[in-house]
KEMIPA-865675 format. One record per atom (N, C-alpha, C, O, CB): residue in three letters; x, y, z. Coordinates in steps of 0.05 Angstrom, whole numbers, plus 5000, padded with zeros to 4 digits. Each point is the difference from the previous one (the first is absolute). Glycine has a CB too. Layout:
ALAXYZ ...
This chain:
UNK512697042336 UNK500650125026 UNK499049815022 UNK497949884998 UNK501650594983 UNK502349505041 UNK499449855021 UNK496650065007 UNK499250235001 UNK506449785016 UNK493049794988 UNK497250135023 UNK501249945027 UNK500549775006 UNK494650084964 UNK505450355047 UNK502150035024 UNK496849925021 UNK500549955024 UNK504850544960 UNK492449495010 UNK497949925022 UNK500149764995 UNK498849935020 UNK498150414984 UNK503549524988 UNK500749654989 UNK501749985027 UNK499549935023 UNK501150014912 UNK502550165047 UNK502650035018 UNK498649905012 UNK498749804993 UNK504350535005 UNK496749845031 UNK500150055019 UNK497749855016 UNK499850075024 UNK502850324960 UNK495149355005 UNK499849825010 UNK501749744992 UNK498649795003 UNK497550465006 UNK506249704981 UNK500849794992 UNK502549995019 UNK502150094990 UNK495649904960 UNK502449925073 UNK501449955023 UNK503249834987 UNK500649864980 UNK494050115056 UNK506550124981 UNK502449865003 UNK499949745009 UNK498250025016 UNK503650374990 UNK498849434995 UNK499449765021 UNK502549905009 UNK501349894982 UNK494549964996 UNK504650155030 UNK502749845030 UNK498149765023 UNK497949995012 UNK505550644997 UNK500349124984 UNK498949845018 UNK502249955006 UNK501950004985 UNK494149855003 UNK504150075044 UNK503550035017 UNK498849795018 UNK497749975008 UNK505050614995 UNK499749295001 UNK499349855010 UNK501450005036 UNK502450065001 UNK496649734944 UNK500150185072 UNK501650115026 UNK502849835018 UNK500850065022 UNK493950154983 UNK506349624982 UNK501949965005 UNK500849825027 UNK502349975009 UNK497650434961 UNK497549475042 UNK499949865017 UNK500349704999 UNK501449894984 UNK496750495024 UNK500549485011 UNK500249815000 UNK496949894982 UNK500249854981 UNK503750195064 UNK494050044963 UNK498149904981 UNK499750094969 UNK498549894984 UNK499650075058 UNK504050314952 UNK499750104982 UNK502650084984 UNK500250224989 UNK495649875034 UNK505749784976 UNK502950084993 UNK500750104979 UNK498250044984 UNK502649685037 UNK501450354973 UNK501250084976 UNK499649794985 UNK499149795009 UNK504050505006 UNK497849774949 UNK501249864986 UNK501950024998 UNK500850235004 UNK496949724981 UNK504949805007 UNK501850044992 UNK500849894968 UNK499749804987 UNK500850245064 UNK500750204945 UNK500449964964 UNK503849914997 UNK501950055014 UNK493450474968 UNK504449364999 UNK502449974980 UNK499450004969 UNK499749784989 UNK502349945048 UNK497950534947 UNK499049994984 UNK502550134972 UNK501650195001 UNK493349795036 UNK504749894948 UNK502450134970 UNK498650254986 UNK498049944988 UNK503949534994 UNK498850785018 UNK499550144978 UNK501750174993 UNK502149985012 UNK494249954995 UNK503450304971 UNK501250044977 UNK499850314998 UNK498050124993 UNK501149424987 UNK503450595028 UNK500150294999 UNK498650134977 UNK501250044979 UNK502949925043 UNK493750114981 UNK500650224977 UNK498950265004 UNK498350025018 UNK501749644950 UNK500950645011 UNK500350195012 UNK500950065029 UNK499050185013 UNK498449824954 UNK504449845042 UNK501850085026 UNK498049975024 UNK499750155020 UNK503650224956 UNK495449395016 UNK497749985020 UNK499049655000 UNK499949884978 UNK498350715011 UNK501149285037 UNK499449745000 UNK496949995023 UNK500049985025 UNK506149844964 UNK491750194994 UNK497650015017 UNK499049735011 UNK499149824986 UNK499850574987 UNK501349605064 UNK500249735010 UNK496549975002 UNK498350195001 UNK507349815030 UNK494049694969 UNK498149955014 UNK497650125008 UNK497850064990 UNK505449775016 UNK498450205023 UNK498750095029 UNK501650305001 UNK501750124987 UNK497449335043 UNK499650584991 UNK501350225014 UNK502449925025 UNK499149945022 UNK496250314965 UNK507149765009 UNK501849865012 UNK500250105035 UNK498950215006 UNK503649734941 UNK498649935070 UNK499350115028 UNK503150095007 UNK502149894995 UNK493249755021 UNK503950664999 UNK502550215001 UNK501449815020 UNK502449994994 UNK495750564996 UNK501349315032 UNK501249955024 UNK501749704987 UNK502449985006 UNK493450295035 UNK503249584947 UNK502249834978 UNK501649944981 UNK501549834991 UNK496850155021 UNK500350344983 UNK501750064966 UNK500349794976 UNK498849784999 UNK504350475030 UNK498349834955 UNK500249914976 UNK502649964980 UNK501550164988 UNK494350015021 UNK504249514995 UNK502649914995 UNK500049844969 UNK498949784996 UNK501950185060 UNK501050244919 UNK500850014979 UNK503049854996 UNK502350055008 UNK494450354991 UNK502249404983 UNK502149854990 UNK499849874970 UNK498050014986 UNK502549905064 UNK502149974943 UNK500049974966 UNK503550234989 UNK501750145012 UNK490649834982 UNK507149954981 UNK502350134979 UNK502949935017 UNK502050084987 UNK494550384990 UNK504149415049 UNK502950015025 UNK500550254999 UNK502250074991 UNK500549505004 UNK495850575012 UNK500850185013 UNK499250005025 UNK499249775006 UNK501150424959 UNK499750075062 UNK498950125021 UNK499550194999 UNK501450204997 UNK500049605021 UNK494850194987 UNK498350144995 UNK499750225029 UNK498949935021 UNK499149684939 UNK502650515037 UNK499550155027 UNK497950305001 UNK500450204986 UNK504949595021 UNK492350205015 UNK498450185001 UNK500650195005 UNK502249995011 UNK495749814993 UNK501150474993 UNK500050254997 UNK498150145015 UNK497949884997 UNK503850034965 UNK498050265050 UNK497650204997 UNK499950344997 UNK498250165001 UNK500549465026 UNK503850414968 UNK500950284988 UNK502649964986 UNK501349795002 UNK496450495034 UNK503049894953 UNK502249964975 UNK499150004976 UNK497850074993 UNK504649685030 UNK499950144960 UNK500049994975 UNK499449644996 UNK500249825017 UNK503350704976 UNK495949464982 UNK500249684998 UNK502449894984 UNK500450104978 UNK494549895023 UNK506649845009 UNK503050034989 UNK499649704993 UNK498149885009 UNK505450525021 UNK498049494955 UNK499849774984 UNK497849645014 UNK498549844989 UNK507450484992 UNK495249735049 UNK498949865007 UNK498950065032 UNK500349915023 UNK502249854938 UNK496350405026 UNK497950175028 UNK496950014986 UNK499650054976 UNK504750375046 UNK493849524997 UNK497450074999 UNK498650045017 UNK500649905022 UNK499849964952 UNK496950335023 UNK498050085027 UNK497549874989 UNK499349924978 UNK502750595040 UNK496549515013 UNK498049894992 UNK497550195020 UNK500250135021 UNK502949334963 UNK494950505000 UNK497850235003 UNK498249815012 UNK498949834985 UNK501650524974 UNK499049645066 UNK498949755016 UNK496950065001 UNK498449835005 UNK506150085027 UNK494850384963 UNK496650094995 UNK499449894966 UNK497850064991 UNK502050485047 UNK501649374950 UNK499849964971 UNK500349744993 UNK498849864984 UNK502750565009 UNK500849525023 UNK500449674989 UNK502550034985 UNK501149794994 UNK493950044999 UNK506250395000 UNK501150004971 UNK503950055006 UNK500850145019 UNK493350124954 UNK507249665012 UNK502749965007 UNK502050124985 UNK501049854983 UNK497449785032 UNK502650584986 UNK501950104979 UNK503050024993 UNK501450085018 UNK495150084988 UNK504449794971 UNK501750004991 UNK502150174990 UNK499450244998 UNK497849495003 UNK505450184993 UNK501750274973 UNK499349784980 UNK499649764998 UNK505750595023 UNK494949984959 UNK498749804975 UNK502149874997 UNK499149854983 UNK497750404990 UNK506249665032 UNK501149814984 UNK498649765006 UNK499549884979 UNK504750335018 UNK495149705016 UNK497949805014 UNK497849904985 UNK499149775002 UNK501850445034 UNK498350014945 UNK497449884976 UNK500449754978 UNK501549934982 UNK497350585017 UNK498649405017 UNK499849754986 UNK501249695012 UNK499849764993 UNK500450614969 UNK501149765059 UNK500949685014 UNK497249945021 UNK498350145010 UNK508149934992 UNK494449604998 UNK498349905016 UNK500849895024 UNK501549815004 UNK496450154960 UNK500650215058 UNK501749905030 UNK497549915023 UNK497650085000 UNK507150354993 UNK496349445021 UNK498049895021 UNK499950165026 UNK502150065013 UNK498749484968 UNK496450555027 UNK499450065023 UNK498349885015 UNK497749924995 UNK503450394988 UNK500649675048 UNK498849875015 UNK499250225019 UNK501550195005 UNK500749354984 UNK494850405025 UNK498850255023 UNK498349835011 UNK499549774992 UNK500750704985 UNK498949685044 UNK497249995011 UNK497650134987 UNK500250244994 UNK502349745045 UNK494749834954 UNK498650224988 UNK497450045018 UNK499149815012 UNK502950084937 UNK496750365052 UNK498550175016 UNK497249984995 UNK497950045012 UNK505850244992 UNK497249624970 UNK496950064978 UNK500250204983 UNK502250104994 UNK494849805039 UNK500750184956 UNK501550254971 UNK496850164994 UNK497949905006 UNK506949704957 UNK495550645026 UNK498450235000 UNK499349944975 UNK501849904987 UNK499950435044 UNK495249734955 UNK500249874973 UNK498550315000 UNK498150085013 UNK502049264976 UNK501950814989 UNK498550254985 UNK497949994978 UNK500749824984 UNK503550345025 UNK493549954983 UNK497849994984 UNK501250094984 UNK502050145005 UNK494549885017 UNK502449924942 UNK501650124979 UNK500250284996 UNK501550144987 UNK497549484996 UNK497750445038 UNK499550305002 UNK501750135013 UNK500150254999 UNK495849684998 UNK505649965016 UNK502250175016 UNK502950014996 UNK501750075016 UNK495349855012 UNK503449994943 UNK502749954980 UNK499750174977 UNK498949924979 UNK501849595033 UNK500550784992 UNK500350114978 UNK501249984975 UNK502249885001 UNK496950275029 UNK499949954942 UNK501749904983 UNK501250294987 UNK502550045000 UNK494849444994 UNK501250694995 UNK500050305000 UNK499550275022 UNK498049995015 UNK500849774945 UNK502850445041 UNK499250165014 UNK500350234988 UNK500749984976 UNK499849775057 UNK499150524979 UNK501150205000 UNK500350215022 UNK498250105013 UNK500849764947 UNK503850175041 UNK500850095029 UNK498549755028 UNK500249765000 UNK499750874976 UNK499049515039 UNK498949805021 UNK496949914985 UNK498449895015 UNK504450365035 UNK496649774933 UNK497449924992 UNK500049784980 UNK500650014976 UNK498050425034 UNK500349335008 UNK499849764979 UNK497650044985 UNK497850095007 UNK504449575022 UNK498750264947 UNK498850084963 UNK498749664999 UNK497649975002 UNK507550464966 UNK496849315028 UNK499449795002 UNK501149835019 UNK502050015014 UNK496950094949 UNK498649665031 UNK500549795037 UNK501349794981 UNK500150074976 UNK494749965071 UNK506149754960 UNK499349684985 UNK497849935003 UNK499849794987 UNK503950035019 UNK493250255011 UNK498649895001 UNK497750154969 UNK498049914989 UNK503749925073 UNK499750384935 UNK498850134976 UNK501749824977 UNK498949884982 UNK499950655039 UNK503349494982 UNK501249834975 UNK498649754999 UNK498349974982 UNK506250215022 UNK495949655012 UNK497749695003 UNK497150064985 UNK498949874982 UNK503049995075 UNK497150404956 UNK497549994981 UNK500350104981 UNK497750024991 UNK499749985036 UNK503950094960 UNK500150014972 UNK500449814978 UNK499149994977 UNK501850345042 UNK501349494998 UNK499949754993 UNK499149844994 UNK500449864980 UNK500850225033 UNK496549885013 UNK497449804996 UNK498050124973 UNK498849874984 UNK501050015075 UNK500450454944 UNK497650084980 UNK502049914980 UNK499149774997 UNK497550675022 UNK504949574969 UNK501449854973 UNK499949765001 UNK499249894979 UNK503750405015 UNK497649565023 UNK499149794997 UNK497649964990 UNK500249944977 UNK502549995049 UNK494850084983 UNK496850015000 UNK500550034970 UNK500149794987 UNK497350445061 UNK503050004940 UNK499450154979 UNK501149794981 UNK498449894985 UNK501750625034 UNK502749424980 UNK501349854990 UNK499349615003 UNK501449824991 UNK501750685016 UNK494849485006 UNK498149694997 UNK498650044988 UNK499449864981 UNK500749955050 UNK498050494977 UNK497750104979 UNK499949914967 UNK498349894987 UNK501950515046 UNK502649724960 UNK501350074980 UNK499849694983 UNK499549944977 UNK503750495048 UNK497349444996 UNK502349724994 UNK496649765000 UNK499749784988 UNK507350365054 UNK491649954969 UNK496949824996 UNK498550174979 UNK497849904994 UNK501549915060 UNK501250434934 UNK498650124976 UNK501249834968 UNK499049944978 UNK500650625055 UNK503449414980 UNK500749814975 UNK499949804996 UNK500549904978 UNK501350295019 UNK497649685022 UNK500049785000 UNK496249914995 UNK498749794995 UNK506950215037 UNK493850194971 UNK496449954987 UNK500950054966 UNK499849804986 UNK496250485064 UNK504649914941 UNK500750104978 UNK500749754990 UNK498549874986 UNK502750615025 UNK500549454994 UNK502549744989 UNK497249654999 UNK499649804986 UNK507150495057 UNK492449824979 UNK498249724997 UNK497250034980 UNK498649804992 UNK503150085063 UNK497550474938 UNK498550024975 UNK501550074972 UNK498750084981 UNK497750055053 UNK506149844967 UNK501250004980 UNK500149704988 UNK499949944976 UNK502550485042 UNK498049335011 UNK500649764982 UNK497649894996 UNK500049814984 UNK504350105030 UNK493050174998 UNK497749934990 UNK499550054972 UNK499349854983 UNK499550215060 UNK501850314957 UNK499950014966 UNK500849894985 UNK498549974981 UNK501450305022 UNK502449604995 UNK502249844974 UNK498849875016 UNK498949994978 UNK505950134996 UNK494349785040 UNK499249584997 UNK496750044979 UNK499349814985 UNK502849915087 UNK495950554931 UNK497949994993 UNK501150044965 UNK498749924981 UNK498250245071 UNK505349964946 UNK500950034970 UNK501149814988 UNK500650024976 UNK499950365030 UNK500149365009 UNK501249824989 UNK498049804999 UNK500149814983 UNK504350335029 UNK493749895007 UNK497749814989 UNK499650104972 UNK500749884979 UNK496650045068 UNK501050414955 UNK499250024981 UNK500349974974 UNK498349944983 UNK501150205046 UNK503649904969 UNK501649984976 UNK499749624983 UNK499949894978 UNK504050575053 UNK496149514995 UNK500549625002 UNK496949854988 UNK499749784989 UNK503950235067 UNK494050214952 UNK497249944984 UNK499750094976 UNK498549894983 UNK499450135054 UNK504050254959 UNK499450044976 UNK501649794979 UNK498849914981 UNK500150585036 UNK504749424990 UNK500349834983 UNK498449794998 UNK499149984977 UNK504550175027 UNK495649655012 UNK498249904999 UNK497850004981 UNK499849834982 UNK502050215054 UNK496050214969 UNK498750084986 UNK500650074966 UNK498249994983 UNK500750105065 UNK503749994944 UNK502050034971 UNK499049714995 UNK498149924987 UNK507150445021 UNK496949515007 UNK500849764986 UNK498049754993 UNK500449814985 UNK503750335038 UNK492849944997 UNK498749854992 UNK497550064985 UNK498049854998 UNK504449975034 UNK497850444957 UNK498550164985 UNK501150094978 UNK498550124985 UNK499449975049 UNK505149894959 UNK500550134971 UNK500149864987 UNK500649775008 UNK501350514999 UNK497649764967 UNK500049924971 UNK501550094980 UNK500050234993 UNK496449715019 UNK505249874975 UNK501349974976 UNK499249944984 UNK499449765002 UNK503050195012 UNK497050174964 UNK499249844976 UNK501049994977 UNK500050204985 UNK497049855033 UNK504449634975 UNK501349934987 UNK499049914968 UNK497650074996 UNK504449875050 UNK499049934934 UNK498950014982 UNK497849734997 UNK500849775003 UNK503350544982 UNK493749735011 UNK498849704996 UNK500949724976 UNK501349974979 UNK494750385038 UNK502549485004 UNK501849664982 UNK497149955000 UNK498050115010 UNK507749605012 UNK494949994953 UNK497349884995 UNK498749855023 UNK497950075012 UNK503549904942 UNK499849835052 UNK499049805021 UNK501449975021 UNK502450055001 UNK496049734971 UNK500150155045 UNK501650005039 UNK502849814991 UNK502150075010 UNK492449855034 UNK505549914942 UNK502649894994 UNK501850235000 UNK501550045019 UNK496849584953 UNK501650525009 UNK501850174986 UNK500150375019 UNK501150224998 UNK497249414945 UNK500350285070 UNK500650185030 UNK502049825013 UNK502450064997 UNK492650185013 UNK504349535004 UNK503749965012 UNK502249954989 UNK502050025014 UNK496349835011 UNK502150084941 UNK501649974986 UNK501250324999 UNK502250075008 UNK495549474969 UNK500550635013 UNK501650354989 UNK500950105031 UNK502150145001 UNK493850084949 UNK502849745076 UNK500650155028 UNK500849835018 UNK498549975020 UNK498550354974 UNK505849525002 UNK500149825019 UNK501750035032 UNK500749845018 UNK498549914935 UNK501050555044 UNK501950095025 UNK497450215001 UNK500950204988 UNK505749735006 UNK490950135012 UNK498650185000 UNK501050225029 UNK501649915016 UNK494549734955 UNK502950655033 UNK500450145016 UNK496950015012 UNK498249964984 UNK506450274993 UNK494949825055 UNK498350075018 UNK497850284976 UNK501450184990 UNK503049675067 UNK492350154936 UNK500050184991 UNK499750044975 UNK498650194992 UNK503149845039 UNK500149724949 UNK500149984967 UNK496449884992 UNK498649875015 UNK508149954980 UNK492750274980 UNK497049895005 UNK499750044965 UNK499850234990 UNK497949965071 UNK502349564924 UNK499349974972 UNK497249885000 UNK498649915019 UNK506350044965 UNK494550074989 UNK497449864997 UNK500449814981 UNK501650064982 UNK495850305031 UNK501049344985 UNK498749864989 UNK499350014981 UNK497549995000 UNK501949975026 UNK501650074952 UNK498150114972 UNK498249804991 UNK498350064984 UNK505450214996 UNK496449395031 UNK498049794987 UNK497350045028 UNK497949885000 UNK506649684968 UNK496250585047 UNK498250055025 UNK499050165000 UNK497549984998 UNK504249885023 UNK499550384980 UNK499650305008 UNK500450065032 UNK499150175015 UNK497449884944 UNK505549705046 UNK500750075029 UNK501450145012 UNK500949815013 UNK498249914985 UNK502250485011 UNK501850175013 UNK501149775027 UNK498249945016 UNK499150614967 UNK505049365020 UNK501649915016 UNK501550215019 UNK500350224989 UNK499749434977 UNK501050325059 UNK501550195012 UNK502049835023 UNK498949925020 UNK497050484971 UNK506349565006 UNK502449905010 UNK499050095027 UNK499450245000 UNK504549784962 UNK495649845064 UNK500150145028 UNK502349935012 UNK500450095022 UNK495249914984 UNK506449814980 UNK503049945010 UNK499449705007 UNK502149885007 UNK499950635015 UNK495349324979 UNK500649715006 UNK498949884970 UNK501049814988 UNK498350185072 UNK498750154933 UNK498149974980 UNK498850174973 UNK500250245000 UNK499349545040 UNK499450124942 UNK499050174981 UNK497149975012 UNK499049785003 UNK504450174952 UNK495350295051 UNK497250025009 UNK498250194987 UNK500150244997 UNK501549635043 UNK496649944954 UNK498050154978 UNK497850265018 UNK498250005017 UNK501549444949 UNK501950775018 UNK498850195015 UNK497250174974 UNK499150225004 UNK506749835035 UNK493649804941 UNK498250244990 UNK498749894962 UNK500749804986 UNK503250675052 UNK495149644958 UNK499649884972 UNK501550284981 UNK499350235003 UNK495349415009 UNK506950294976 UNK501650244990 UNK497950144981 UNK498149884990 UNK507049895013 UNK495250504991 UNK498450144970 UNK502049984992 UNK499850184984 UNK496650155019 UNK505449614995 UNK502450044980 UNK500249774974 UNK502249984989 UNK500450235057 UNK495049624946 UNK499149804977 UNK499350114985 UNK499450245003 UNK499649465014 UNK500950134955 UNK499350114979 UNK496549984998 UNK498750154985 UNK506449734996 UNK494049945033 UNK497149895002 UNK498749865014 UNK499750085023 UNK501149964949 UNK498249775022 UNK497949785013 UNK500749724989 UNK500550004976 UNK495450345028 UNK504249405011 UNK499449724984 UNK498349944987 UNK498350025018 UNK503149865005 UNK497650064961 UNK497749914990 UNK500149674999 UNK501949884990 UNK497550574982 UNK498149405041 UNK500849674986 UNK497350044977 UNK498150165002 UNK504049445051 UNK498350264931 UNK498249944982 UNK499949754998 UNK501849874989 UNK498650494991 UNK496649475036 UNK499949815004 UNK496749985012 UNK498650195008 UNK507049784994 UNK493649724997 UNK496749945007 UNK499550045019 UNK497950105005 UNK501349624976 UNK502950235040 UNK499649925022 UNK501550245018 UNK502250084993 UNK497349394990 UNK499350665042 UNK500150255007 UNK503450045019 UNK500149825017 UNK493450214982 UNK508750115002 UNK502350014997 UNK500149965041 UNK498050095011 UNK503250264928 UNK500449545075 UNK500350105027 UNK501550265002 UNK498950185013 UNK501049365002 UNK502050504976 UNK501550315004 UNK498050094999 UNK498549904983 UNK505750164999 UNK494850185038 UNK497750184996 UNK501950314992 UNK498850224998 UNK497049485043 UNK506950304955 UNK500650164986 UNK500349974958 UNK501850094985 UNK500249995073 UNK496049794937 UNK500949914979 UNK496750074983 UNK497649975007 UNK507049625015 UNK496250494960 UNK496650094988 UNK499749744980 UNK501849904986 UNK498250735011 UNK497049275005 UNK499449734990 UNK498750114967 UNK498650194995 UNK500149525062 UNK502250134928 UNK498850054977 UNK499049694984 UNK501349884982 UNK501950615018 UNK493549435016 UNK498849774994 UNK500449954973 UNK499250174984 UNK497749885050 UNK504449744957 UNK499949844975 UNK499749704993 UNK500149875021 UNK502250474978 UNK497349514981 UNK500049845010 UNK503149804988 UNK500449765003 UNK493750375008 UNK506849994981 UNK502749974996 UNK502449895020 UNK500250105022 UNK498050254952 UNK503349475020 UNK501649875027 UNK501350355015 UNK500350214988 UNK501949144982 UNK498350595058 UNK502050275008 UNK501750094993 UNK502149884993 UNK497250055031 UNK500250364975 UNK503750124997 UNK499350275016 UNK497950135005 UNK504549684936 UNK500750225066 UNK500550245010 UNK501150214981 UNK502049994987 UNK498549785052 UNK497350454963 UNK500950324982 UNK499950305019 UNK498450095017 UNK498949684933 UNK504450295041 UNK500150265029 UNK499150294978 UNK500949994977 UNK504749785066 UNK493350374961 UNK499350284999 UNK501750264987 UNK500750195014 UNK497249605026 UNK502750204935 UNK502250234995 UNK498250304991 UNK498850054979 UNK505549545001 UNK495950515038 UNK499850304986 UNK502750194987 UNK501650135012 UNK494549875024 UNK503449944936 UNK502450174989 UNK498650084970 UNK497849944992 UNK506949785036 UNK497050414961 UNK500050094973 UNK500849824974 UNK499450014976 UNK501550385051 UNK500749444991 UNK500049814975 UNK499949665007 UNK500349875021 UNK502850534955 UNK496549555004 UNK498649785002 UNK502249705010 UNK501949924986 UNK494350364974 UNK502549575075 UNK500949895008 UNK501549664990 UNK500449964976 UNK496850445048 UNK503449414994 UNK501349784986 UNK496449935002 UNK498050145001 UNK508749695014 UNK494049834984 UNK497749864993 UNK498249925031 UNK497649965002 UNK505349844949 UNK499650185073 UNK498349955017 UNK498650265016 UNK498849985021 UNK503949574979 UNK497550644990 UNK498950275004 UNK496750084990 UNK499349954977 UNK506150155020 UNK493150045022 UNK497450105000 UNK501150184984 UNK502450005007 UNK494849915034 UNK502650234943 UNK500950294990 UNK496950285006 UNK497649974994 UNK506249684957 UNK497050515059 UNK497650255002 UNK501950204997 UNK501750085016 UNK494349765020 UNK503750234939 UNK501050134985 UNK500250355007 UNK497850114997 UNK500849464975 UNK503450585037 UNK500050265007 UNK500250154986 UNK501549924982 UNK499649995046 UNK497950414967 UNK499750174975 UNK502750155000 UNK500650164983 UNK493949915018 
């Protein structure tokens, strides 16, 4: 509903200009374009010079009572405004006038709804409804766009994460393949190895693990049958190797625990 106490400070404003010598008219020659049987000038055109319509070859001739017959029109000199028969819609014709200056109406004083004599809505209510949709509709439009900018934070924080955990896979998992005797016979049996693959050493007891440039000794495997033994005078450097003082030239014998009885270069400790 209109607020009619608004209305009614939101003035009309008019500016005329007096037609003298310090203050003269304008004069217009301007093109426009019938529509609804109507051509809204400028200015407010001046009655004592009238207003001279031309275009389409015809002769336009003014009116101020009658009917409007094909090439007749009036003109509403408190309005500005110039009218037509509708066969006339949509052409574009030139008017030349004197202009006075022109009355500029507030939106508050342009109805859009009524009923009977009672205006329901202004355009200046429509405008603000407008603007409030608008508002509402940036509101709207900066909530998603926060949304949208903690959405791509998330997938970038999930694609790190994802990206540490492969990471983390690939440089922490283990394969374990079947063991070979000697580091020889590790690059001979795995010579296309995968990121991860990890045999052991059986003349070592070393566990190897492919990291994709290298075999890197990551561990002393339990996966042996035993221990080295040297049997010899003189005390062994491997400190994985159990010394068994003799005075006998060296040899190497490794540790079998089993049930039956080993080859020759075998400790045997015999299991029940």
């Amino acid at each position: 509903m209109t607020d009619f106490a608004e209305l009614y400070n939101d003035p009309i404003l008019s500016k005329k200009r007096k037609g003298s010598v310090e203050d003269p008219y304008l004069t217009y020659s301007e093109t426009l374009t019938v529509y609804n049987g109507r051509a809204l000038l400028t200015e407010i055109p001046n009655r004592e010079f009238r207003v001279e319509v031309t275009g389409e070859n015809k002769e336009w001739r003014e009116i101020e009572d009658g009917e409007l017959e094909d090439n007749y029109f009036k003109v509403d000199y408190l309005m500005g405004v110039v009218f037509f028969n509708a066969s006339n819609e949509g052409k574009s014709l030139t008017f030349n006038y004197s202009g006075e200056g022109a009355a500029f109406f507030p939106a508050s004083r342009i109805w859009i709804k009524r009923q009977g004599n009672m205006v329901v809505e202004t355009l200046q209510g429509l405008i603000d409804d407008a603007e409030d949709a608008i508002i509402r509709m940036n509101e709207r439009i900066a909530e998603c766009e926060r949304v949208t900018k903690r959405c791509i934070e998330i997938t970038n924080w999930c694609r790190q994460a994802t990206s540490d955990y492969e990471y983390v896979v690939e440089n922490t998992r283990k394969i374990y393949l079947p063991m070979v005797y000697t580091y020889q016979d590790l690059m001979d049996t795995y010579p296309n190895p995968q990121i991860g693959w990890v045999v052991t050493v059986r003349e070592t007891g070393i566990e190897y693990r492919w990291d994709g440039f290298d075999w890197i000794n990551i561990s002393i495997s339990d996966q042996f049958d035993g221990y080295n033994v040297v049997s010899s005078y003189v005390e062994p450097y491997n400190i994985r190797t159990i010394w068994l003082r003799t005075n006998s030239s060296p040899s190497k014998k490794r540790v079998k625990p089993s049930k039956d009885v080993p080859d020759s270069s075998m400790i045997w400790i015999r299991k029940g």
